[in-house]
C-alpha positions in Angstrom: 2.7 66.8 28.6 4.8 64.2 29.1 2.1 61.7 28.9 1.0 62.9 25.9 4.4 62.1 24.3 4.9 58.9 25.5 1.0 58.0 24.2 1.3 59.2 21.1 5.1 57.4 20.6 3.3 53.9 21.7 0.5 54.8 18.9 3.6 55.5 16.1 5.1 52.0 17.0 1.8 50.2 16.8 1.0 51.8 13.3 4.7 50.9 12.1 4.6 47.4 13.0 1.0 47.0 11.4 2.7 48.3 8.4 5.6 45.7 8.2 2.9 43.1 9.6 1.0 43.8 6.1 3.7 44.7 3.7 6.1 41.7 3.5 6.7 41.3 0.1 8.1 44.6 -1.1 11.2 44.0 0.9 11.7 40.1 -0.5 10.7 41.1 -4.1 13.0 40.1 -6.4 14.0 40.7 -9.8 14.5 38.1 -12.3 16.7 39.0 -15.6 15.4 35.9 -17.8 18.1 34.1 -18.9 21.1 36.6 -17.8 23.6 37.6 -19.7 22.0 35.8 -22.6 18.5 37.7 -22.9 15.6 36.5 -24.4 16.4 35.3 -27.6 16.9 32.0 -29.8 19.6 29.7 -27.7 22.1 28.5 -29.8 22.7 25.0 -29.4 20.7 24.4 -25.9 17.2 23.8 -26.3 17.3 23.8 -22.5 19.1 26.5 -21.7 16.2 28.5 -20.3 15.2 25.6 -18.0 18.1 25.2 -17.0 18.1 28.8 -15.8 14.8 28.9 -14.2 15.9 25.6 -12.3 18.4 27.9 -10.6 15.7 30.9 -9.4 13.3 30.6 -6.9 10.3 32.5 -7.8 7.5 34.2 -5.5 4.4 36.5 -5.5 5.9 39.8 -6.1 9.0 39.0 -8.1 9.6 40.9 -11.1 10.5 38.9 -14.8 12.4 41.3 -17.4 12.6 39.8 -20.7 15.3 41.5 -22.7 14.9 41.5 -26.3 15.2 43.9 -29.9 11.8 45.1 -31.0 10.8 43.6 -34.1 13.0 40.7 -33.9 10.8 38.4 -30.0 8.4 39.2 -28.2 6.9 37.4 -25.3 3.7 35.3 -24.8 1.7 34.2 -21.7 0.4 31.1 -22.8 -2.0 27.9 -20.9 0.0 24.7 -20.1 -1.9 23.4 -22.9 -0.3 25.9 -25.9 3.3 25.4 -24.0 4.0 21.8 -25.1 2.7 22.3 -28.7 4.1 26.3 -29.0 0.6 27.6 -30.1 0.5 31.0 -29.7 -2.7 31.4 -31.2 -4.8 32.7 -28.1 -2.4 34.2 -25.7 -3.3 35.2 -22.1 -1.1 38.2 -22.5 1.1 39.3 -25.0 4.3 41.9 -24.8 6.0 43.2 -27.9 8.4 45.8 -27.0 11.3 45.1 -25.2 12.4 44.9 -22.4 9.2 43.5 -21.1 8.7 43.5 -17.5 6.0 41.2 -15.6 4.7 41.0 -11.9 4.3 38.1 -10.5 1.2 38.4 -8.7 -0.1 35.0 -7.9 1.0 31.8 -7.0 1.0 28.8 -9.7 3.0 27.6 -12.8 3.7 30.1 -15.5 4.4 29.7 -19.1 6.1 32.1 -21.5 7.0 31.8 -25.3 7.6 34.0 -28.7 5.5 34.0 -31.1 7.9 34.4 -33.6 8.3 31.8 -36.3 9.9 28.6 -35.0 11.8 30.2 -32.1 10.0 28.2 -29.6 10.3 24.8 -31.4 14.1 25.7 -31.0 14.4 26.5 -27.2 12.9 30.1 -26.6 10.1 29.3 -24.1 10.0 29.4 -20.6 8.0 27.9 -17.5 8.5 28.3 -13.7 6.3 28.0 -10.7 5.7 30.5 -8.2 5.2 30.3 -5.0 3.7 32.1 -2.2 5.7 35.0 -0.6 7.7 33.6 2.6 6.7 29.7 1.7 9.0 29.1 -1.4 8.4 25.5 -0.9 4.9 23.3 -0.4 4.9 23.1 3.8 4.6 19.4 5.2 1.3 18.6 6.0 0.2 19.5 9.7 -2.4 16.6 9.9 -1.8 14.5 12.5 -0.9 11.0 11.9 -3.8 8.9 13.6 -2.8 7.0 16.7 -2.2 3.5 16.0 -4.9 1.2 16.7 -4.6 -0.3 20.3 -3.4 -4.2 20.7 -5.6 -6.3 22.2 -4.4 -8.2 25.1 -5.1 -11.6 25.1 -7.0 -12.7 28.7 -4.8 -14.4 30.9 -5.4 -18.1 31.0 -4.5 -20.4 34.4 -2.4 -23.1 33.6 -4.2 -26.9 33.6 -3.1 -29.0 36.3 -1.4 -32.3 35.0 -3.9 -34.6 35.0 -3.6 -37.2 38.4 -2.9 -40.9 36.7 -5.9 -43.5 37.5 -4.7 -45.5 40.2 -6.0 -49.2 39.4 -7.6 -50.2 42.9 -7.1 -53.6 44.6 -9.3 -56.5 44.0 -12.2 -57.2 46.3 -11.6 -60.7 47.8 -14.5 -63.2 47.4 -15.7 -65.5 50.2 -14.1 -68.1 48.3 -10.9 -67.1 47.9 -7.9 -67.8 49.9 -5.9 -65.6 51.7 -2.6 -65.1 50.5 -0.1 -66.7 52.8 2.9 -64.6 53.4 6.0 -65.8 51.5 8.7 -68.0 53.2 12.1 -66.4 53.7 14.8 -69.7 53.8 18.3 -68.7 55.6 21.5 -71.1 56.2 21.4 -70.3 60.2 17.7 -70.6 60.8 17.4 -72.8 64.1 15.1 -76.3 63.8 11.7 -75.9 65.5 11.5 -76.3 68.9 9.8 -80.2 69.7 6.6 -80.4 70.3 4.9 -80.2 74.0 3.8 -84.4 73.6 7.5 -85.5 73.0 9.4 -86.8 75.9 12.5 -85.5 77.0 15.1 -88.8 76.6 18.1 -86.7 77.6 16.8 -85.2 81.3 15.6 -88.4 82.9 18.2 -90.1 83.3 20.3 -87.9 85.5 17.1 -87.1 87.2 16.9 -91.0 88.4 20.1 -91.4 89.4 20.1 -87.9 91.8 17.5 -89.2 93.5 18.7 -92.7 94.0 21.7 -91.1 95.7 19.6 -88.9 97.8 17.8 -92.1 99.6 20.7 -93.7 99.8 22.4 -90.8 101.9 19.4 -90.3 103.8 19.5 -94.6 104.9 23.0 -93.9 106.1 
C-alpha cells in the first residue's frame, strides 16, 4: 500500500512540473492599459505622447493591450508598417470599434495601431511597439563563436654570420737577386771600440817582457 502512494505521488509531481515546464506565459502575461490614465483618444498637444508611453512598457507574447475609448467617437486599427507612416486605414489587418478593445498579443514582431477616424492619427493617435518572445524581452547576444585568430608565423631562426677574417697581405718572395736585408745598426754613447785585429802587434807587452828576461840571465850568471 504504501508503495502505491508513494508511486502514484512521484507521478503527480512529474505531471505538475510538465505543466509549469509548458505553460510559462500565463503567469508573466501582462496587461497593458494604452496610454494610462489618458485612454485612447486625440492627445492634446503631444503628438508623441503614445510613444512616449510605449517606450516605457516592455511587451511580450501573451500580453494583453486594452484600448479605452467612447463608441462612436475611435476605434482602433491594426495596420502594415506601410499604412502606419502615411495613416491609411484603407485595408486594415484588423479592426475594433467598440470600446474598450482588448488584443492578445500572440506573436513576436512590431505592431501598429491607429483610428480611423478623420485626422486623429495625423495628430498623434497611433501606436507602434515590438514584442518580444515570452522570457527573452531583449534580442540575446549571438552564441557564435568568435573564430580563433589566425596563428603567427614564426620566422626560422637564422645563425649569426661570423665577421669576416681581414686578408692578411703576405710577405714578398725574395728573388735570387735580391739582397738580404742587413739588420739595422743600434749606435750607443758607451759602446766599447772593436777589439784589434789578430795581425797587429802588441807594442805595450814587449817591452816589459825584454827587460824580465834580461834580469833573469843576469841572476842566473851570478
Amino acid at each position: 500500500m504504501a508503495f502505491n502512494f508513494n508511486f502514484n505521488l512521484v507521478v503527480m509531481l512529474i505531471a505538475m512540473a510538465f505543466t509549469s515546464m509548458h505553460f510559462p506565459g500565463t503567469a508573466a502575461q501582462t496587461t497593458h492599459v494604452v496610454g494610462d490614465a489618458l485612454g485612447w483618444t486625440i492627445p492634446s498637444g503631444d503628438l508623441a505622447a503614445y510613444t512616449t508611453w510605449a517606450s516605457r512598457q516592455t511587451f511580450t507574447v501573451g500580453d494583453i493591450l486594452v484600448f479605452n475609448f467612447n463608441n462612436g467617437e475611435h476605434d482602433v486599427a491594426e495596420v502594415s508598417a506601410a499604412a502606419y507612416g502615411p495613416c491609411n486605414a484603407t485595408s486594415p489587418i484588423t479592426l475594433t470599434t467598440t470600446g474598450p478593445a482588448t488584443i492578445t498579443l500572440t506573436t513576436a514582431g512590431s505592431r501598429y495601431y491607429i483610428c480611423t477616424f478623420t485626422s486623429h492619427c495625423q495628430i498623434g493617435q497611433k501606436l507602434s511597439i515590438n514584442v518580444s518572445t515570452a522570457g527573452n524581452p531583449t534580442t540575446p547576444p549571438s552564441t557564435t563563436p568568435a573564430p580563433p585568430p589566425a596563428a603567427t608565423a614564426v620566422p626560422p631562426m637564422t645563425r649569426p654570420t661570423p665577421p669576416a677574417t681581414p686578408d692578411v697581405p703576405c710577405p714578398p718572395t725574395s728573388s735570387p737577386d735580391s739582397s738580404p736585408l742587413s739588420p739595422p745598426t743600434i749606435n750607443s754613447g758607451n759602446t766599447a771600440p772593436p777589439p784589434p785585429s789578430s795581425g797587429a802587434p802588441i807594442s805595450g807587452v814587449v817591452g816589459p817582457i825584454s827587460t824580465f828576461l834580461a834580469v833573469v840571465i843576469v841572476l842566473l850568471n851570478y
